[in-house]
C-alpha positions in Angstrom: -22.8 16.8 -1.4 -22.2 13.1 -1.9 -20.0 11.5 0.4 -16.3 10.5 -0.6 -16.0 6.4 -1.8 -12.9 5.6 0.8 -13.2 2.2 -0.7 -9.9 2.8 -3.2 -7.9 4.7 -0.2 -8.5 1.8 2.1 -7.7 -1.1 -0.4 -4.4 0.8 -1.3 -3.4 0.7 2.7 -4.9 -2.7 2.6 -2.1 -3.4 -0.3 0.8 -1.8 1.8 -0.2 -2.8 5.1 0.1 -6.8 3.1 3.5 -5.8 1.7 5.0 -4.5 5.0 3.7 -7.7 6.9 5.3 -9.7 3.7 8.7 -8.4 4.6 8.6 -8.8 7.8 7.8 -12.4 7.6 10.7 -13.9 9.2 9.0 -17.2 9.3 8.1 -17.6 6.1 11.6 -16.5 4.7 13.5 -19.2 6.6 11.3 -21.7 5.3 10.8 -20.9 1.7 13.1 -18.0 0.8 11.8 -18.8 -2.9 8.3 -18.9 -1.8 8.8 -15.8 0.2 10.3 -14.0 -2.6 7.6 -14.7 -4.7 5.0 -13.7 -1.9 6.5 -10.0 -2.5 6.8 -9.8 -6.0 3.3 -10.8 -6.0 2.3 -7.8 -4.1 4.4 -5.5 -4.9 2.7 -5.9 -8.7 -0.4 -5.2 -7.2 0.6 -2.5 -5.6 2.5 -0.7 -8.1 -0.6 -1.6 -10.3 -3.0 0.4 -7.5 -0.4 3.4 -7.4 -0.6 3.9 -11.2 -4.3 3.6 -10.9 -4.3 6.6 -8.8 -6.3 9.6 -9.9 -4.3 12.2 -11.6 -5.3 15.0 -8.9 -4.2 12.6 -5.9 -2.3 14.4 -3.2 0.9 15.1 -4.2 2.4 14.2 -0.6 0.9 10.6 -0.8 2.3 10.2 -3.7 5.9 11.6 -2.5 5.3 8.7 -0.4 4.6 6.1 -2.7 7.3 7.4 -5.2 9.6 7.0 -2.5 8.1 3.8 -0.6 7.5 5.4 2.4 5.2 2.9 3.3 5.0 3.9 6.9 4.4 7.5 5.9 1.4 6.4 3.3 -0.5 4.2 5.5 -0.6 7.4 8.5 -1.8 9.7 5.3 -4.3 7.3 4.0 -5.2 6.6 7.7 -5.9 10.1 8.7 -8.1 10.5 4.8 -9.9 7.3 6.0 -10.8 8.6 9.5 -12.2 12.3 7.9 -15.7 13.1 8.0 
């Protein structure tokens, strides 16, 4: 049996893990709301773009989580696919 390409799991955390350290950029909002704003739209594209690239037989609890931006939730699922032999 050929192993399983994690590649797509770990460039969707990859996406999430960007978009949670996007909102917490305190920083960067006090400087350039605008800018900051933008930041986020940015990603959040890209990761609503990854989430409707999913295959249609992806778990149904990872996607409860991404329906519901459970962001937290996802990246400990994705993190526990990613670490399975």
């Amino acid at each position: 049996m050929a192993p399983i390409d994690m590649t797509p799991w770990k460039s969707l955390r990859d996406l999430i893990q960007e978009r949670l350290d996007a909102v917490a950029d305190r920083t960067h909002y006090e400087r350039d709301p605008q800018s900051h704003l933008e930041r986020l739209k940015s990603i959040s594209v890209q990761l609503n773009s990854a989430v409707q690239e999913l295959p249609a037989d992806a778990d149904p609890q990872l996607r409860h989580y991404l329906d519901r931006q459970s962001y937290l939730k996802a990246i400990a699922w994705l993190d526990q696919e990613i670490a399975a032999p």
